[in-house]
Structure formats: structure tokens, C-alpha cells
N, C-alpha and C positions, 0 to 999 in steps of 0.2 A: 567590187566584191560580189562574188554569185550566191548566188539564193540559198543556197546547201552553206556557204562560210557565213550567211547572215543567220541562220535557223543556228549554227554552231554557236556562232556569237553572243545570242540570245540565250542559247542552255545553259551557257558559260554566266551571265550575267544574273540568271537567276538563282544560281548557288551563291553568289555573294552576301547573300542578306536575307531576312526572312523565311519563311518554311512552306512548299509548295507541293500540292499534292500531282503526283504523276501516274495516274491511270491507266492498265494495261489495256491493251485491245486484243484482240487473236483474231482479226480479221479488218480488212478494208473498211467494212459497213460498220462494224464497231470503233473502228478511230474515229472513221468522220463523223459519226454521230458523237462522241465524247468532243472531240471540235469542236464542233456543233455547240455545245452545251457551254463552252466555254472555257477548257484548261489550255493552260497554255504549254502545257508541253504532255508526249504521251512514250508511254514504254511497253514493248512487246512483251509477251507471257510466251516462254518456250512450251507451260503446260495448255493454255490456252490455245495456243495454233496446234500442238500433238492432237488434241481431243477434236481438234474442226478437222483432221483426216484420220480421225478413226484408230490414233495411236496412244502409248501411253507418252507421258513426259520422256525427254528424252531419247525419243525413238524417233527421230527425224534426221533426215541426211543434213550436211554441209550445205550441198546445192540447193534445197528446197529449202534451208532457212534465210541462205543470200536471199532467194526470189521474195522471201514474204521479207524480208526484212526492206525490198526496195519498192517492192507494192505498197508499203503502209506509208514508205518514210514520201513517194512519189503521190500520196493521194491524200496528204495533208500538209497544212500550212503552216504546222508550229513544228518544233523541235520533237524526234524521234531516240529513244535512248532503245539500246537495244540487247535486251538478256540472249548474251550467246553464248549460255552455258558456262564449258569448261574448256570454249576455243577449239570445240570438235576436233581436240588433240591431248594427249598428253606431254611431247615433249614439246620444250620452250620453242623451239626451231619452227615445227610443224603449227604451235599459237601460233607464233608471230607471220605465217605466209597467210593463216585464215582471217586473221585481222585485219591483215592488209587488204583481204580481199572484201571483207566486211567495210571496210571505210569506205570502198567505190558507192556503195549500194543508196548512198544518200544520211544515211543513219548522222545524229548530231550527239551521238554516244554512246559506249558498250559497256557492258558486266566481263568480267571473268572468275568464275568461282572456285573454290578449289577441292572440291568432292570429288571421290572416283566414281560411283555408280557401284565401290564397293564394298558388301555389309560388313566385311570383317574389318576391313581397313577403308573407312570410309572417305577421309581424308588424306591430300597427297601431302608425301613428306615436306617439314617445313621448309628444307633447302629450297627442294622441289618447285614449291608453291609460291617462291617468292621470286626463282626465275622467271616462274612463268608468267608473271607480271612484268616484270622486266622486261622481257621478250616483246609483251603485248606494250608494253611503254615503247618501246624500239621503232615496232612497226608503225604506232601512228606517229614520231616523229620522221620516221623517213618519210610517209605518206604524205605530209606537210599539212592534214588537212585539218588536223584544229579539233580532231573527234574526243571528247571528257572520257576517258577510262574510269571506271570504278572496279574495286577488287571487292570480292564478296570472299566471306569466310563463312563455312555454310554450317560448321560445329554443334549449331542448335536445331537445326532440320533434318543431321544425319544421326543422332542420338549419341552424341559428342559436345553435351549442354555446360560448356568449360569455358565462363568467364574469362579470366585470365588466361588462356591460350588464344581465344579469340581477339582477345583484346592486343595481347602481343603478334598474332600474326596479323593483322588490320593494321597496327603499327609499321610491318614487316613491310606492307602493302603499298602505303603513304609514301615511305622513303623510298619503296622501290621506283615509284611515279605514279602509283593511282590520284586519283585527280579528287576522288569519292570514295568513300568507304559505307561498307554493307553488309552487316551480320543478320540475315533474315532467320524471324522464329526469336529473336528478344523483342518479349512483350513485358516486362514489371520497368515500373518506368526507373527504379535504381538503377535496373542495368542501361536500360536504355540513357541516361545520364552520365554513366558512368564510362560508356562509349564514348558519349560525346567527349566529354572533359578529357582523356586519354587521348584525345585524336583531335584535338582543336589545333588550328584553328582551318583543318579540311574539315569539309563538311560530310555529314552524315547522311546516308538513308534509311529509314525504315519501314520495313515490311507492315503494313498494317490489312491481314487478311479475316478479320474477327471483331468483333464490336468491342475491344478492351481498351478504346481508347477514345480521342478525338484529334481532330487535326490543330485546335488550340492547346491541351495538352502536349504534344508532340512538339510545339513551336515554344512553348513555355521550357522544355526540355533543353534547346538548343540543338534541336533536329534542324536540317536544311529542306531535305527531300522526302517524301513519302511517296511509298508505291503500292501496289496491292495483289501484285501477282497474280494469281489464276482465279480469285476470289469474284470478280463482275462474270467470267466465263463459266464460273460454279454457280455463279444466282442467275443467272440465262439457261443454262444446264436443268438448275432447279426446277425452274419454271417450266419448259420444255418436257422433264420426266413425269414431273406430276401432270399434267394437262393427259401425257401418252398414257399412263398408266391408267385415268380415271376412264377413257373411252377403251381401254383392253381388258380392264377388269372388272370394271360396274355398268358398262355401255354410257358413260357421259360427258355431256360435253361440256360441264358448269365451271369448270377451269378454263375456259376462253373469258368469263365476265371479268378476269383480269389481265387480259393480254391489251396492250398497247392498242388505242385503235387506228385503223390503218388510214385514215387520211394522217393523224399527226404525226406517224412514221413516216408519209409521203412528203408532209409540208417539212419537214426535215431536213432530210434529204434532199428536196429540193430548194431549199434556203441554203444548204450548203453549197448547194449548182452555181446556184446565182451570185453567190460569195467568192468564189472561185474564176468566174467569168465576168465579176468587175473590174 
């Protein structure tokens, strides 16, 4: 078995039981440091990698997300899930070729969500939405490679806050072949219960980007998965604007007495070297 079907095997085995938090990165240096620390498996942030080149969500090619998608999944040692939107397509056809192209990359799992990017109609019609899961089921079985699909239904982030539709297209999702199911933006843990129980005994993710919860809650709930979206990239972000802002608009530099210091960013880093080259 190769190293990419063993990291699959493993993502696979960790949805079985218990409830495990999955961390996004938006860069090299931020996975292996999350590594580093210990999780055992990590998921990329599409808003996370847009803002490390200077775009918004969303505004990133095909080609440039393959590349980061195989930079992360090629410079860590655990299981890579990987948020690829909305399959940088809308028809089923055109999902299913980018999928395929996304399973070379290394990745041990992907999202596919079904928002358009549009305000009036933010979501694609259900037919729609449920092929294009399908599609994306299609390609990873031809691929043979073992990659976990999860469907996201995105209802509560596009201002589409509809229980019961969500909860039936998540159903739509499951029978289609999603392997994981994903309604990000439910935060009262009813609803979040109320997912679960409708959608057992596939397992659930949720989004947890705000302090309204815990990861024992969340597990007490009969959640499998947690992830956190662009939320580590927003408290990096944070941390970064305030330090800039204090040296451009009061001349100071008193926001470095909480930046990381830089040997223990180096012994890091290079713990992770050496973990890698045993």
C-alpha cells in the first residue's frame, strides 16, 4: 500500500468513532506547524490560501488550488482533507474532470459545496446539487483512489438559514455518495443534533469558527469531525494587523511582546525536520 492509500486509510478510520478536530492551514508553514502540535489530520481553508495571495475567497484558479492542495498534502505526514469549493465548476461533467484531477494531488479528502457565488440565488438548484455530488462520487470511484467525499450544504452562510432544506439536501448528499456530510454556519447545538440524528449513521462535520462551543460538547452531540475554516488564518491575520497598525499610527512597537519567539518557532520547525528524516 503507498503512503497517500495509508494517510487515506487512516482518514477513513478516523470517522468511525469518536469526534476529532481537523484544523485548517493556508500554507505549508502552518500545516506543519499544526503537525507539529499534534492533530492528526488537517484541512485546507480556500479563504485562508485566497488571503496568503492577496485575494478574496473564492477568487483563485483551478491550477493554483491543485498546486497548494499538493504542497500541503506533500509536506505533511497525516491525512489532508481538502475544501475545493464548488469543484471550480458548475456543471456535473466539468466537477467530476476537476476531481479527478484533485485526487492525483495527494489529498486523503475533499468538500464539495453547493453555493453559487450567487446573492440572488445563492444556492444551486436541488436537482442540480445533487448531481454534482454524484459526478464527484463518480470520479473518485473511477480514480480508485480511496479519496472520503464530503457534501457541504452551505444554506447558513449564504443567508439561506433553512433547517429543513438543509437537512434534506445533506440527506440528498449521503445517498448520492458523500462519505461526510457539512452544513457550515449551524451553531445552537439543536440544530447541530438534529443534523446528526437525520444523517446517522454517516458522520458529520462542523464548522466551529467562534467560541460557542467545545470540542467535548460537539462530541457529546454525536459530531465526528470538526473543522474551523479561515478562523486560525483570521487570528494570524489579527495578530499581524494590529502589530502593523500600532507601528503606522502611534509609532509602536509594543505588539511584538506577544509574537511567538523566534527560537521556539525555529525549534519547531526544526523538530518537524527531524521527524520527517527518521
Amino acid at each position: 500500500m503507498s503512503h497517500a492509500a495509508d494517510l487515506r486509510a487512516a482518514f477513513r478510520q478516523l470517522h468511525q468513532s469518536g469526534c476529532f478536530v481537523m484544523p485548517n492551514p493556508w500554507d505549508v508553514g502552518s500545516a506543519r506547524l499544526l503537525e507539529q502540535l499534534g492533530f492528526k489530520a488537517l484541512a485546507t481553508t480556500s479563504a485562508g490560501f485566497a488571503w496568503s495571495l492577496g485575494r478574496r475567497d473564492n477568487k483563485v484558479s483551478l491550477q493554483q488550488a491543485l498546486a497548494f492542495l499538493r504542497s500541503v498534502a506533500e509536506a505533511v505526514a497525516v491525512p489532508v482533507n481538502a475544501d475545493f469549493e464548488g469543484g471550480f465548476a458548475v456543471e456535473p461533467e466539468a466537477v467530476a474532470d476537476n476531481v479527478m484531477l484533485a485526487t492525483t494531488t495527494g489529498i486523503a479528502g475533499l468538500s464539495i459545496e453547493d453555493s453559487t457565488g450567487d446573492a440572488a440565488e445563492p444556492l444551486f438548484g436541488f436537482t442540480l446539487a445533487v448531481d454534482r455530488i454524484k459526478a464527484a462520487r463518480q470520479a473518485i470511484d473511477d480514480s480508485r483512489s480511496g479519496v472520503l467525499l464530503t457534501g457541504r450544504s452551505e444554506g447558513f452562510i449564504v443567508g439561506r438559514p433553512d433547517l429543513a432544506e438543509t437537512i434534506r439536501r445533506l440527506q440528498a448528499y449521503a445517498e448520492a455518495g458523500a462519505d461526510c456530510l457539512y452544513a457550515p454556519g449551524i451553531r445552537s447545538k439543536s440544530d447541530v443534533a438534529a443534523v446528526v440524528s437525520a444523517l446517522a449513521p454517516k458522520p458529520v462535520n462542523v464548522l466551529v469558527g467562534s467560541d460557542f462551543t467545545t470540542v467535548a460538547e460537539m462530541a457529546e452531540a454525536g459530531v465526528r469531525r470538526i473543522s474551523v475554516g479561515g478562523a486560525l488564518a483570521r487570528a494570524a491575520w489579527g495578530g499581524f494587523i494590529a502589530a502593523a497598525k500600532a507601528i503606522h499610527e502611534r509609532g509602536s512597537f509594543s505588539a511584538f511582546a506577544d509574537a511567538t519567539p523566534f527560537d521556539e518557532l525555529d525549534d519547531l520547525f526544526a523538530a518537524r525536520g527531524k521527524a520527517n528524516s527518521a
